[in-house]
N, C-alpha and C positions, 0 to 999 in steps of 0.2 A: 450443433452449436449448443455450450450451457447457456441459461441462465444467469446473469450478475447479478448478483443484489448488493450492496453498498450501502451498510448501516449509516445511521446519522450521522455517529460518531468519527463515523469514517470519513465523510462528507465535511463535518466540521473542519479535521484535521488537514485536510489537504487545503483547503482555502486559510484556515491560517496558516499554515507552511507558504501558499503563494503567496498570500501578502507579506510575510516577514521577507521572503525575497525579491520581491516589487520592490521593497522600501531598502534593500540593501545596493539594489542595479535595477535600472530601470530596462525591460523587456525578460527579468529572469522569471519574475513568477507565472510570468504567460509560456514560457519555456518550460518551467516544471509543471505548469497544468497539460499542457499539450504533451508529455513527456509520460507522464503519468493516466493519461486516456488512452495513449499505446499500450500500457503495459496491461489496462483494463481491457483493451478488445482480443491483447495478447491472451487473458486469461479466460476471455470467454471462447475463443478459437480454440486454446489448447489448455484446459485447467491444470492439467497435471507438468505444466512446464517447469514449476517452483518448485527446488527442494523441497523433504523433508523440514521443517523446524523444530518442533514440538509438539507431543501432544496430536492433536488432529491440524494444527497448523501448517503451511506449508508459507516460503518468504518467495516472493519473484523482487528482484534488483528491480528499480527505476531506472532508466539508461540515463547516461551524464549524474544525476545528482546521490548524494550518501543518502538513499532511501531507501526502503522497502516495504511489498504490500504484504501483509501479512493476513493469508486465507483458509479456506477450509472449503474443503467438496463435500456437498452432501446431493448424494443421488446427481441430478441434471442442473445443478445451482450451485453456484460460487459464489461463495460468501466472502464479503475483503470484511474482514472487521479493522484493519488500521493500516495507514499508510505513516510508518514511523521513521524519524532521522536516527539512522543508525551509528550516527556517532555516540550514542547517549550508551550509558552504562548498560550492560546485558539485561542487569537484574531488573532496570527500568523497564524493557521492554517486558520482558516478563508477568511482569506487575500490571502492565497496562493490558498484558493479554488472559490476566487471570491463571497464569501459571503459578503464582507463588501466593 
């Protein structure tokens, strides 16, 4: 089993993402956290299960919601640096991942 580490950043985004959908339906942003600690135990069980992205990145889907974790392997440690809503423009993501 790897290691998960989970920058701040990372941390932030996901609670504001649950709260923007707490306040749009009441029980979704407990759905998208619960939703989302799947795909975290998913990456600690199997880190290589995400594509390819970019760079050293690799994306795993959220199940149900337009997300994505967006990580990188180093050695026995997985690193999620963002959990982004992938409806946003490519280059957004990008930008936020320090690609561009």
């Amino acid at each position: 089993m790897s290691e998960l580490v989970i920058l701040a950043g990372d941390e932030a985004e996901v609670l504001e993402s649950q709260a923007r959908l707490e306040d749009a339906a009441s029980g979704l942003g407990d759905r998208f956290n619960a939703r989302v600690e799947e795909a975290f135990d998913r990456l600690e069980q199997h880190p290589e299960c995400g594509p390819t992205y970019s760079g050293p990145f690799r994306r795993l889907l959220v199940r149900d919601f337009p997300f994505g974790i967006f990580y990188s392997i180093e050695g026995r440690r997985v690193i999620a640096h963002a959990v982004l809503d992938l409806r946003q423009e490519p280059r957004a993501i990008q930008q936020r991942l320090g690609l561009e």
